[in-house]
N, C-alpha and C positions, 0 to 999 in steps of 0.2 A: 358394401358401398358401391355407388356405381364409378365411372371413371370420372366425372366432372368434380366429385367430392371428394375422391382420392386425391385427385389434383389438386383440391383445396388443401385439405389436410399437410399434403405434403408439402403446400406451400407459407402456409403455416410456419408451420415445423422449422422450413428454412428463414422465415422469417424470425423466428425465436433465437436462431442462432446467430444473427447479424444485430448489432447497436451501431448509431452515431459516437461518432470521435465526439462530439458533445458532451455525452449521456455518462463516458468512459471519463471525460475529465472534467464533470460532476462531481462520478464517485470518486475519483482519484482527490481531489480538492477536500472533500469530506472528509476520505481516509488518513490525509496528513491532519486536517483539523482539529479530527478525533482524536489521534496518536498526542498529538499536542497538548492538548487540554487534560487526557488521562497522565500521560509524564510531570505536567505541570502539577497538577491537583496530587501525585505522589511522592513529589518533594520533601513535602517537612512530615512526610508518613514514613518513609524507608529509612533503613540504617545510615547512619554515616560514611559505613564501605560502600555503599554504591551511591550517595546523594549525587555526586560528581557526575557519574554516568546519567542519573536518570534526569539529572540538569541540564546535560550535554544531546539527552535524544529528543527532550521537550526542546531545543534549540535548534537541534537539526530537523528534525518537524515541521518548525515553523519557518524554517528557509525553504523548504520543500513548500509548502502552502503558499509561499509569496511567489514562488516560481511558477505558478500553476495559476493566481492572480495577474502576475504580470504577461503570460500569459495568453490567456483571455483577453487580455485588452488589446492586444493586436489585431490592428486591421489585417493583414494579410494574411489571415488565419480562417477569416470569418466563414470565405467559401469550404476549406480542410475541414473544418470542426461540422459541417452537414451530410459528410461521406460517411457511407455507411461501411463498417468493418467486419469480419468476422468475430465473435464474441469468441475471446480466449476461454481457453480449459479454464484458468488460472481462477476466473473470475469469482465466482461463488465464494470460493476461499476467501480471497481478497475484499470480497463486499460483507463477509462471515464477520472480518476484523472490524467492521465499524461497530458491534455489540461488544460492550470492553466488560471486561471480569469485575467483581467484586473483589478484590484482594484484602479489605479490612482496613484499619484505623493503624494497622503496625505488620504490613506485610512483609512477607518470609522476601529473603533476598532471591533465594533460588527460586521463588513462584515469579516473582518481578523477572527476571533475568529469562526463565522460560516461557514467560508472554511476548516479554519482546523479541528473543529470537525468534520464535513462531509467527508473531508481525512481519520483522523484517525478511522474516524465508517468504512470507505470501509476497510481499512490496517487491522482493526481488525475482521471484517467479511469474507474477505480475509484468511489471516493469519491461523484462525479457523479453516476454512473448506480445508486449504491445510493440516496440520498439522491431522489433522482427513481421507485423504485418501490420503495420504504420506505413501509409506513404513518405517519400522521403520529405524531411522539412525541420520546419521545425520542433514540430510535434512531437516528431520520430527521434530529434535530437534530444530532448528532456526527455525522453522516458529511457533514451541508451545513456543518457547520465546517471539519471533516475537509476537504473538496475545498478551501475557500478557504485552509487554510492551507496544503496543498499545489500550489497553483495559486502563492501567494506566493513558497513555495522554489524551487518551478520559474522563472520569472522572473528572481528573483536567482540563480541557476546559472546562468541565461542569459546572465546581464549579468559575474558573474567568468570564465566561460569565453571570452566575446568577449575578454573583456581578457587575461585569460590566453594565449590562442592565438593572439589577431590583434595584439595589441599589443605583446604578449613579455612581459606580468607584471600582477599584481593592482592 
């Protein structure tokens, strides 16, 4: 390669590794939408032991998606949302979660319970490290919410699936 193409290339490369705060709360907007609509549609499929929960994260879901609507619709946001960021580790993971699983017509509680930890560990790993190279603002303010209230649901999955699986019930 001579040096003018090495240059390219590497500029490239850097360019691969930066997105718009836009682009990030796109897929962040998609990612609760998904989460929603898959908890939603698993309701009258899961056991009774967990309906409660899986009613409670289609709900928290969907408050996370109206946070990311409202938003967007902020003027004072418009210039933020065209800064271009470094693209988190996190991200792959986190954009992986928008392809939801098959779980069946009468899925296992413990398959249910170990997607959604798995979700909320990427939303919370995510969330983190946007929140940590976020300009300060508002942006930066929902996604350091965003991680703690993801950090919360992760925990309490934690704590129904010990009981669920090591115990034999909620």
């Amino acid at each position: 390669m001579t040096q003018p193409e090495e240059e390219t290339a590497h500029g490239i490369e850097r360019l691969r590794g930066k997105t718009t705060l836009r682009e990030i709360l796109e897929v962040a907007t998609s990612f609760e939408a998904s989460a929603r609509d898959f908890y939603a549609g698993l309701i009258p499929k899961v056991s009774k032991r967990i309906r409660y929960l899986v009613e409670e994260l289609a709900a928290e879901e969907q408050v996370h998606f109206e946070l990311f609507g409202a938003l967007a619709q902020r003027g004072d946001i418009s210039e933020q949302i065209q800064d271009e960021i470094e693209r988190p580790a996190s991200d792959s993971q986190f954009s992986d979660c928008l392809h939801l699983p098959n779980l069946g017509e009468q899925p296992d509680d413990q398959a249910v319970l170990q997607y959604a930890m798995g979700r909320e560990h990427a939303a919370m790993r995510h969330y983190s490290e946007l929140a940590q190279t976020t300009p300060a603002g508002p942006i930066r303010d929902l996604f350091q919410y965003l991680a703690g209230e993801e950090t919360k649901h992760k925990l309490e999955l934690e704590k129904i699936y010990y009981a669920t699986v090591h115990r034999g019930g909620v």
